[in-house]
C-alpha positions, 0 to 999 in steps of 0.5 A: 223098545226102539227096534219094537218101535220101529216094527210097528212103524214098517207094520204101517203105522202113519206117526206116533205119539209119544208117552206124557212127558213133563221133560223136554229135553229127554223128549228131543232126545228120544226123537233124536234116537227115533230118527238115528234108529231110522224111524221117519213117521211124525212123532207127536208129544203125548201132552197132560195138563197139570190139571188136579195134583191126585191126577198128576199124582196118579198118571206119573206113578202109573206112566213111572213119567220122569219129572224134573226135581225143580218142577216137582218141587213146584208142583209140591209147594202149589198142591192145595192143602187139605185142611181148606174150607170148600170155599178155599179148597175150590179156590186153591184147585182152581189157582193149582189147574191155572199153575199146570196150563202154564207149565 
């Protein structure tokens, strides 16, 4: 995937934007091997707020992004429950979203 990476940066493109992460590490490390591969665009990091666990849910199966095992557990543990009442339920997403801006 690097060498494709680094055809279409000589084709002319001006920066990149990386896929969504939610691991800092493996990005600065990929960054690392852009720059080892001789790829000196800017590279952006593709960022999605936590905003709505089925959306969490959905892209990072769709994306197959890594998620570190401490922070899935969070994200676990803060998912609302399904038994709310519409009151509670709203409640719960709002307290879910605020816990996805953070991280």
């Amino acid at each position: 995937e690097m060498d494709y990476l680094k055809k279409k940066v000589e084709a002319g493109a001006d920066f990149i934007i990386s896929q969504m992460f939610y691991d800092a590490e493996l990005f600065i490390q990929w960054v690392k091997d852009c720059r080892e591969a001789g790829i000196t665009v800017p590279i952006l990091p593709g960022l999605l707020p936590i905003q709505a666990y089925a959306g969490f849910k959905k892209m990072t199966g769709f994306c197959k992004t890594y998620v570190k095992p401490e922070l899935l557990a969070q994200i676990e543990a803060k998912k609302p429950a399904a038994d709310l009442s519409d009151e509670d339920k709203k409640k719960a997403e709002e307290e879910f979203k605020a816990f996805g801006i953070e991280h």
